[in-house]
N, C-alpha and C positions, 0 to 999 in steps of 0.2 A: 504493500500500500504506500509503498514509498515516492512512486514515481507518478501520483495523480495530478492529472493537470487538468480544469482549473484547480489551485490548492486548494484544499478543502478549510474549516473553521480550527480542526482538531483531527490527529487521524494519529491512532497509537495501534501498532502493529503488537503483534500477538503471538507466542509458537503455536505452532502445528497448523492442521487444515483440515477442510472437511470437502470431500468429492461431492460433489452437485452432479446429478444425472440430466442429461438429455433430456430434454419432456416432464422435468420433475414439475410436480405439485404447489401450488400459490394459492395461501389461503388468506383472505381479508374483504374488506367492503368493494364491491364491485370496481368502483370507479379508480381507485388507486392500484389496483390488482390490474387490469387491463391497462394503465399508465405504465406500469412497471415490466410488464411484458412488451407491451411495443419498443420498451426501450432494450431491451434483450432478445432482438428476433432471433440470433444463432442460436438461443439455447431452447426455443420451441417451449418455454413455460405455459403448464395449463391447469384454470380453475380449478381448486380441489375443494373438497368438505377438510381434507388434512393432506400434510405435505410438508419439504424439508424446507420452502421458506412459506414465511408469516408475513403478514403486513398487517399492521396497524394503523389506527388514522388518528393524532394527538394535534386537532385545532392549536393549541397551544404555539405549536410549531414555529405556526405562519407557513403560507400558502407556498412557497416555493424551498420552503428548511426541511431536512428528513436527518435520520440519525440511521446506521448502517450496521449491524455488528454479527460478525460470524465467529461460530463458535465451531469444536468440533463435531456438536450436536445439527448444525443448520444457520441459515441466515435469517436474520431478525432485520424487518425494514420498519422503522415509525416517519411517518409524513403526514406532515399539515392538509397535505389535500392533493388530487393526481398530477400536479407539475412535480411539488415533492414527492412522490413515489416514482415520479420519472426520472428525475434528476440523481436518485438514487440509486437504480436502473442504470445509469451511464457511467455512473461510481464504481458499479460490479462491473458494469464491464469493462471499465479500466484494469479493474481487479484481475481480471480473467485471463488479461493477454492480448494483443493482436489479432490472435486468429478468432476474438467474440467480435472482432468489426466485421468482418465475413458475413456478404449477406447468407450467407450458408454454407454447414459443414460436415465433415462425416464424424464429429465426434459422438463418445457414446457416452462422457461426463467430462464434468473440467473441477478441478483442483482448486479449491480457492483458501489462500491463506488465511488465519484467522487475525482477526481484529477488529477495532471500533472506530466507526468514523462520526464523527459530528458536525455539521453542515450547515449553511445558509447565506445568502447573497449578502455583497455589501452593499449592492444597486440594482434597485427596481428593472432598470433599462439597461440590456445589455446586446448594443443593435448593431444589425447589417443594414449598408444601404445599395441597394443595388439599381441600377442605372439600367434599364430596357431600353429607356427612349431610344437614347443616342445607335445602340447597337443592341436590337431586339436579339432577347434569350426565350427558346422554347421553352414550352411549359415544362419539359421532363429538369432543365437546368435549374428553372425555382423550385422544384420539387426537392433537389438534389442539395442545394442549396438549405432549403428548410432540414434535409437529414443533418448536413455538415454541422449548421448551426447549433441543433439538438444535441450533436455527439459535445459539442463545447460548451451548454449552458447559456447561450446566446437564444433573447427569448423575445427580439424586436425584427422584422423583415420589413423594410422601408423600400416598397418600390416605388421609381421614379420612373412614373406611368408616363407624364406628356412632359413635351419639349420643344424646342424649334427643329428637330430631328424625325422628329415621329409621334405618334399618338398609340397606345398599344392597348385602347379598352376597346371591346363590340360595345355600341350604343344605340338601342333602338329606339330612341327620343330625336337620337339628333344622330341616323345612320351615318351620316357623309363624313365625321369625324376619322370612323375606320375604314371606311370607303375609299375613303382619299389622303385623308392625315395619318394611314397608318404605311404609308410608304413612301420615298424619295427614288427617282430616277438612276441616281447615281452618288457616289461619292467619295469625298475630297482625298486626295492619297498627299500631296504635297505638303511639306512643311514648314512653318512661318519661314519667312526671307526667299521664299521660293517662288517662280512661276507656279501658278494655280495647274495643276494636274487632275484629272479625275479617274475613276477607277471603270466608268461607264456601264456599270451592273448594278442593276434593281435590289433594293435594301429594304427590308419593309416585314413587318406583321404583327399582330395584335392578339388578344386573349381574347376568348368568349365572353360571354358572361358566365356562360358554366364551368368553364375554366378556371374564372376567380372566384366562383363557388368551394372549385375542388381543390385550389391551392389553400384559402383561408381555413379549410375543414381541414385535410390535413396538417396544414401548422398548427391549428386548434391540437390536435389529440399529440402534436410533441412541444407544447408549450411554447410554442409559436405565437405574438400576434404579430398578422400583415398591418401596416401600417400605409395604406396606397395615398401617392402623393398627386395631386394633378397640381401643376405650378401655373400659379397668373398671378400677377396680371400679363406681367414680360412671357418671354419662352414662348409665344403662342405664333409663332410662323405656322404649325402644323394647325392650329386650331382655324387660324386666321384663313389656309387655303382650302379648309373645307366650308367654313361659314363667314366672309369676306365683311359680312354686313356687322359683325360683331368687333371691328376695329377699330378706333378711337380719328382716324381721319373718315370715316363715314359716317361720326356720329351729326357732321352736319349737312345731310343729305348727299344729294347725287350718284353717281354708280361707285358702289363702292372698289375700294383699292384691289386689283388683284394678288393674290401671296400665294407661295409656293411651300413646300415642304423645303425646307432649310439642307441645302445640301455638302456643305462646311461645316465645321465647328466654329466655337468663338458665339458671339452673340448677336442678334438681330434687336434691331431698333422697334420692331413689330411688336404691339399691346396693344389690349382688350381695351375695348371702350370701361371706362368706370359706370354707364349710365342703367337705370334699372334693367331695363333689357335683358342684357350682359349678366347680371345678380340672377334673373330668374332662368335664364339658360344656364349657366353653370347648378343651381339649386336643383332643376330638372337632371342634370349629369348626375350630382351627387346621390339624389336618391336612388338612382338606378347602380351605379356603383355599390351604396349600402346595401340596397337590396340582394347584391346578388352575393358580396362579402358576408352578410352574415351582423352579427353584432359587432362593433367596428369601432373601440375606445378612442381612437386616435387615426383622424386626419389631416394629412398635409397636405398644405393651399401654399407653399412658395414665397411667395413673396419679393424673390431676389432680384439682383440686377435690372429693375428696372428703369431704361431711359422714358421720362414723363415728357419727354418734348412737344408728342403731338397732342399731348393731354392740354397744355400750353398754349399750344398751336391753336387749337380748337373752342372757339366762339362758343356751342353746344356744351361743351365740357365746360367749361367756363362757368357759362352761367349756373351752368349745375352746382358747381364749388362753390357759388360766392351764396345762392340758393341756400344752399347748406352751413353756411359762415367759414366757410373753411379758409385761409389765406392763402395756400400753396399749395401746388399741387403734390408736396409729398402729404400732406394733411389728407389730401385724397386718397391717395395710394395706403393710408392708414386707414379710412373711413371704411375702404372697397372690403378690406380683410377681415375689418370687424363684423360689417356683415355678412361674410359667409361663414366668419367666427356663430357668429348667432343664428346663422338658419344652422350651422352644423348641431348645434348644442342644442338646438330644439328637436335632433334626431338623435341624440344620447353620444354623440363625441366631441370629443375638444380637440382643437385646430391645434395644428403645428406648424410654425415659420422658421424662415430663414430669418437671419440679425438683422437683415436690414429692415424688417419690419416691425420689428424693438425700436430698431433708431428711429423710425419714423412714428412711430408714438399711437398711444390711443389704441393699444391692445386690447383686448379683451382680460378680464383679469387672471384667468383660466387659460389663455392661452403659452404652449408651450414654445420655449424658443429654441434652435439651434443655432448656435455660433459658431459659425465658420469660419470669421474671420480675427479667430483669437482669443485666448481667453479674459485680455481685456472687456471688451465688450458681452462675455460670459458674465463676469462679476457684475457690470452694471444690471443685468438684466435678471440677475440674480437678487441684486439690493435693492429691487424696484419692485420684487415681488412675483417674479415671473421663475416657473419650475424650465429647469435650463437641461440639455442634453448637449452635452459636449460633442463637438465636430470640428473640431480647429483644422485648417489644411496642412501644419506643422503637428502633433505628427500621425493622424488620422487620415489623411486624401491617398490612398493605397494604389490611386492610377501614378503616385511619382513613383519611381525606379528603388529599388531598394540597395545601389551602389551608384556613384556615378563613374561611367565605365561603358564604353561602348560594348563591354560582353555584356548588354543586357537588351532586351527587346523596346524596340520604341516604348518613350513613358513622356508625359508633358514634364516631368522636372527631375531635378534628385536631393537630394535622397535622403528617404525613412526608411529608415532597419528596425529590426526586430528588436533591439536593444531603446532605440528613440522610443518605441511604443511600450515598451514595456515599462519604460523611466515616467510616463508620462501619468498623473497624480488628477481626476476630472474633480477631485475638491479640494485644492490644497488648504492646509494648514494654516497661510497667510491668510485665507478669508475669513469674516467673520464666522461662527456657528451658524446664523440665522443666513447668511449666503451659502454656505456649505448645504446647509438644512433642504435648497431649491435645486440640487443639483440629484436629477435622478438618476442620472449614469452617463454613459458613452457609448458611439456605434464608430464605426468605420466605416469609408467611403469609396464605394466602390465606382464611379464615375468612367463610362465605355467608351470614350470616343475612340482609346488604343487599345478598347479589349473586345476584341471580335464576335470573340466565341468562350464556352464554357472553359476552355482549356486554358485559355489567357487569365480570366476569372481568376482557375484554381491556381493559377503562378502568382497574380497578386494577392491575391485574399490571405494565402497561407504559405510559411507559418507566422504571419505578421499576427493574423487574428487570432492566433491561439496564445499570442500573449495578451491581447486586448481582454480576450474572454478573461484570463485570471486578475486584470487590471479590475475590471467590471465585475468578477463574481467574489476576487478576493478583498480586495479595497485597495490592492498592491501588488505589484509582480511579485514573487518570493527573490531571493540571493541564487537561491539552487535554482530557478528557471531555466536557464542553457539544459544544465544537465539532464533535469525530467523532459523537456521539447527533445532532446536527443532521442530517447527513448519512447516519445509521442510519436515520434514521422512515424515510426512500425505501424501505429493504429491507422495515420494516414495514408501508407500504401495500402495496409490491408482495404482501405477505402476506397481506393484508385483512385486519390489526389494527388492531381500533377503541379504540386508545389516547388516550389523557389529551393530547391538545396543549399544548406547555410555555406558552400562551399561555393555556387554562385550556380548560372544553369547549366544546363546540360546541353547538350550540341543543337538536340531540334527545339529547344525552348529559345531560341536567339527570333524563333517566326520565321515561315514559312512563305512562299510567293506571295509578293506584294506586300510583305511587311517586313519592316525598315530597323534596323539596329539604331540604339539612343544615343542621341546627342547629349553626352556629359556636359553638365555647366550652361547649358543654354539656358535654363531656367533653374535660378536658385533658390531653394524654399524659402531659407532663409530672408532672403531678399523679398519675397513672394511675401512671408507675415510682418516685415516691418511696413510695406505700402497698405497692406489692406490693415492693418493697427489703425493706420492715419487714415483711411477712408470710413472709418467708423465714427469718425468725429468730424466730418464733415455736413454742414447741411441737404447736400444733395447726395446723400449716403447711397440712395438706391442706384444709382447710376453704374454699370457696368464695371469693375474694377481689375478684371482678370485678361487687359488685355484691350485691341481694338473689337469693336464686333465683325459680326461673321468673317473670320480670318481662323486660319489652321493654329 
C-alpha cells in the first residue's frame, strides 16, 4: 500500500495477506456495492447475502471519504455514500497491481496485502477540461477519458462544447447550429510568423443528444460530473455562421453579416448581440442541453476574450445599455452573464466563468469563477466572495510542451513539467482563511488546437495529471511522488495510455504526417503570466489577451 497515488489521508501497511477470488462475494447496501464493483471490473465482484468483502455505509464519512482495511480474514470497505465506495474500489485496485487495470483477465484470485487505509479529499473539485471544439473527440474518447479520470479520483469533466472552431451539441430548437456550426472546410497547419497554409480537409462533428445522455450517465455511476460549457458572448464564429441574425452588427437591422466556421486558431472579433433575443435563444439551447444531460450542478457560459467593439459600434446596443443605466459596454458584457447566470439557476445550476467576467463585475453571487489568468486575480475573486477553481495557464494549460526542446511534438508554449504541477498549492497559505475557504479545487486544461486526436490527448494529459489528481485529492503532492508515478505508469500501460515518458517521447510521439515538431522558446509561459497578470487590471479586461485574433 505503499505506492498509492492519489496519496491517501493515512495508509498503514500491515503483515501478511489474504487471497480475494475471482467472482468473490460483496455484501452491503445496494448503491455502494454496485459503486465498488464498477470500480473493480477485472475482479468480476458479485452481490452476495455473505462474502469475503463487506461494505458499509457510515454518512459520517462524507460523501466522497471511505476507510479500507484488509485483514487476513477479508476486506472491510466503510463509505459515506457510492462515490466513497468507488473511490475505495480504485484504492484496491491500486492494491492489487497493474494487471487489476486490465479490462480483463485470466486470473482465478489476487493477493492483497493487508492493511488500513483512511481517506478523503482535500477539494470538492478535482477537474479535467477538455476542448472538443477546436478539435472534435468521438464519443468513445470522452468515455475513455471519464474511465482515466475515475482511475485518479478526478471527479469534474468540463467540456468545451462551442467555439469559433466548431459547435459539437445536436440541437433540435435551433438544428443549423450542428448543421453547419459543427464543421469547418478546412484547417490552418501554418504557424505564427508564417505564410497562412491550410490542410484543405473537412474537420467537423458533434454529439447527439443521446450521446450527452450517455456520456453524463456514465460519468454519473464513476463519480463523474460533466460540467458542459457553451462560451458567449465572444467565441461564436460557429454560432454566428449558423444563425447570422444573432450578431451584434445586425442588431441594427439590414441583412445580417455573413460568418463562417472559424478556420485558424487565435480569436475572432465575432459576438452575440447582448439584446433579448440573443438571452432567449441561448435559454432555449440550455434547456435542451439540460434536458438531455441529466441533473446538471454546474454550467459554463464563458465569458472570455471578448472584443465589445461592435457592441460600441452599434446605435441598437446602445441604446439598450444606456436603457439599462449601464455606462460601458463591459457593464454589459456583465449584465448579458448575469442573466443567463439567473435563467440557469432557475433550472437548479450555477454558472461558471472565465476571470474576465469577475473583472467585469456584477456576478451573480453564486457564480463560480475560473482564473486563468493567474492567481492574482484568483485571490481577488476569492475576497469578493466568489467560490474560485483554479486554472492559471502557468502551470495548468497542459497544450504547452512539457520540455522546451524540439524533441517534442508541436505545443503553443513551454514549459510545464510534472514537477511545476505538482509544486503548485490552488490555496496557498499566504491567503486569508476566508479566501482559502472559496477555493474549491483545480482542473487542468486541456485546450486542442495541437491535439488532434485521442492519442495527442493521452501524451499531454498524462502523467502531468496524475500529479494534479494528488495536488487536488491530497491538499499537496507528497516528497515521494516521483517514486510512486514510477510505479503508477505500470497501471497506465496496463490502460493503454500513450503518455509523455518522464525520459521525454518516444520516436512516433514526435507526430505523425502533417504534424510539426515544437518550437522551443517561441512562446514563454513565463512571459505568457506576467502580460495577462497586467490584463487583469485593466478596464477593458475582456479584450483578447493571448495574442492577435484569428492568427495560428
Amino acid at each position: 500500500m505503499t505506492d498509492l497515488l492519489p496519496r491517501p489521508v493515512r495508509f498503514d501497511p500491515a503483515g501478511g495477506s489474504f487471497d480475494l477470488p475471482a467472482g468473490a462475494g460483496v455484501t452491503g447496501p445496494a448503491g455502494p456495492v454496485d459503486a465498488l464493483r464498477r470500480a473493480l471490473p477485472a475482479l468480476d465482484l458479485r452481490p452476495a447475502g455473505h462474502g469475503p468483502v463487506t461494505m458499509t455505509e457510515d454518512p459520517a464519512l462524507g460523501e466522497e471519504a471511505y476507510t479500507l482495511e484488509v485483514t487476513p480474514e477479508g476486506v472491510r470497505v466503510a463509505a459515506g455514500g457510492p462515490a466513497g465506495a468507488f473511490y475505495a474500489g480504485q484504492t484496491l485496485r491500486q492494491v492489487l497491481g497493474a494487471e487489476a487495470f486490465r479490462a480483463a483477465t485470466t486470473r482465478d484470485s489476487w493477493t492483497v496485502p493487508c492493511g488500513r487505509v483512511e481517506d478523503a479529499p482535500a477539494f470538492s473539485w478535482r477537474g479535467v477540461h477538455l476542448d472538443v471544439a477546436r478539435h472534435f473527440l468521438p464519443k468513445r474518447e470522452v468515455l475513455r477519458m471519464v474511465d482515466l479520470m475515475a482511475a485518479h479520483k478526478l471527479n469534474r469533466l468540463h467540456l468545451h462544447l462551442a467555439d469559433d472552431q466548431g459547435w459539437r451539441t445536436e440541437s433540435r430548437v435551433a438544428p443549423r447550429l450542428h448543421e453547419i456550426g459543427s464543421h469547418r472546410p478546412r484547417t490552418i497547419t501554418s504557424l505564427r510568423g508564417e505564410e497562412d497554409a491550410f490542410d484543405e480537409v473537412p474537420h467537423g462533428g458533434h454529439y447527439t443528444l443521446a450521446d450527452l445522455a450517455e456520456i453524463a450517465a456514465y460519468a454519473r455511476a464513476r463519480a463523474v460530473t460533466v460540467v458542459p460549457e457553451i462560451d458567449v458572448p465572444g467565441h461564436a464564429s460557429a454560432i454566428l455562421a449558423a444563425y447570422p441574425s444573432l450578431g451584434a452588427r445586425a442588431a441594427d437591422g439590414g441583412e445580417p453579416e455573413p460568418f463562417a466556421v472559424l478556420d485558424r486558431w487565435g480569436i475572432s472579433p465575432a459576438i452575440l448581440s447582448p439584446l433579448p433575443e440573443t438571452i432567449e435563444f441561448l435559454t432555449a439551447v440550455f434547456d435542451e442541453l439540460l434536458g438531455a444531460l441529466g441533473e446538471t450542478p454546474y454550467v459554463h457560459i464563458g465569458g472570455d476574450e471578448c472584443v465589445l467593439d461592435d457592441w460600441a459600434a452599434s446605435p441598437a446596443i446602445t441604446a439598450f445599455r444606456e436603457e439599462l443605466g449601464l455606462a460601458r459596454p463591459s457593464d454589459l458584457h456583465a449584465w448579458f452573464l448575469r442573466r443567463l447566470a439567473d435563467e440557469l439557476a432557475g433550472r437548479g445550476s450555477r454558472a461558471v466563468v472565465w476571470d474576465e467576467a469577475f473583472v467585469s463585475g456584477a456576478l451573480r453571487p453564486d457564480t463560480i469563477v475560473m482564473p486563468w489568468r493567474g492567481t492574482g486575480v484568483a485571490r481577488r475573486a476569492a475576497e469578493a466572495g466568489h467560490d474560485v477553481v483554479q486554472t492559471p495557464v502557468f502551470p495548468l494549460y497542459f497544450d504547452y510542451a512539457e520540455s522546451a526542446s524540439e524533441d517534442e511534438p508541436i505545443a503553443i508554449g513551454d514549459a510545464i513539467t510534472v514537477a511545476d504541477v505538482a509544486a503548485f498549492d490552488p490555496a496557498p497559505a499566504s491567503w486569508t482563511a476566508g479566501q482559502r475557504g472559496h477555493v474549491l479545487g483545480a482542473q487542468f486544461q486541456l485546450w486542442s488546437e495541437r491535439l488532434p486526436d485521442g492519442r495527442a490527448v493521452d501524451y499531454r494529459a498524462w502523467p502531468r495529471g496524475c500529479a494534479l489528481a494528488e495536488v487536488t485529492w491530497s491538499g499537496a503532492a507528497g516528497a515521494d511522488l516521483p517514486g510512486r508515478l514510477t510505479g503508477h505508469l505500470e497501471r497506465l500501460d496496463a490502460l493503454g495510455v500513450e503518455y509523455r515518458p518522464p525520459s521525454g517521447p518516444r520516436p512516433w510521439q514526435l507526430g505523425g504526417a502533417g504534424h510539426r515538431r515544437h518550437r522551443p522558446r517561441a512562446v514563454k509561459v513565463e512571459e505568457v503570466m506576467r502580460r495577462l497578470e497586467e490584463m487583469t487590471h485593466l478596464a477593458d479586461s475582456t479584450r483578447p489577451s493571448m495574442g492577435q485574433p484569428a492568427t495560428s
